[in-house]
Steps between C-alpha positions, in 0.01 A plus 500: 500500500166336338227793405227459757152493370191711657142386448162611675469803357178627332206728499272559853260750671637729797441281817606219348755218539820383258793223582755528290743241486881487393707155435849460427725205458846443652621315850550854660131602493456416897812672612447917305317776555189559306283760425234715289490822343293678281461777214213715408373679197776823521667401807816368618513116630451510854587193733173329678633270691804238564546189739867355595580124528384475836195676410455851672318734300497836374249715342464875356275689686251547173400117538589426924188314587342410221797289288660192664808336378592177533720178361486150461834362452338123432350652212803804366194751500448858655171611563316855505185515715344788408216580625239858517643593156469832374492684244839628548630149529509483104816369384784286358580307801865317482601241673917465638663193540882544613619782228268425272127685360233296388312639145219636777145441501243766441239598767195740413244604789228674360270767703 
């Protein structure tokens, strides 16, 4: 499958707000799962969130609430909503499209 690509990512203040965005190419984009995950600085990746084909959501209980995922098929792209960032939040976010990992895109939150 065709390497997704993340973008979005950057440097913000605690409290603040990031969309990251993730396009792939390929005919199948409207009809497979998607989803986010992310690593930290000494940590294992973690999943953040995913959304099937018919787009029902799911989301790890670190971000529930404050990150919204979401897809527009018109346009092959996954989004990341994330909003009331913290700190903790700093990452490598990676996007998945179908069995395959995007490169990721690096999020910093700073105090």
């Amino acid at each position: 499958q065709v390497q997704p690509v993340e973008s979005g990512g950057g440097l913000v203040q605690a409290g603040e707000s990031l969309r990251l965005s993730c396009s792939a190419s390929g005919s199948i984009f409207s009809i497979i799962a998607l989803g986010w995950s992310r690593q930290a600085p000494g940590k294992q990746r973690e999943w953040v969130a995913s959304i099937t084909a018919g787009g029902s959501t799911n989301y790890a209980d670190s971000v529930k609430g404050r990150f919204t995922i979401s897809r527009d098929n018109a346009k092959n792209t996954v989004y990341l909503q994330m909003n009331s960032l913290k700190p903790e939040d700093t990452a490598v976010y990676y996007c998945k499209y179908g069995l395959s990992w995007g490169q990721g895109t690096q999020v910093t939150v700073s105090s």
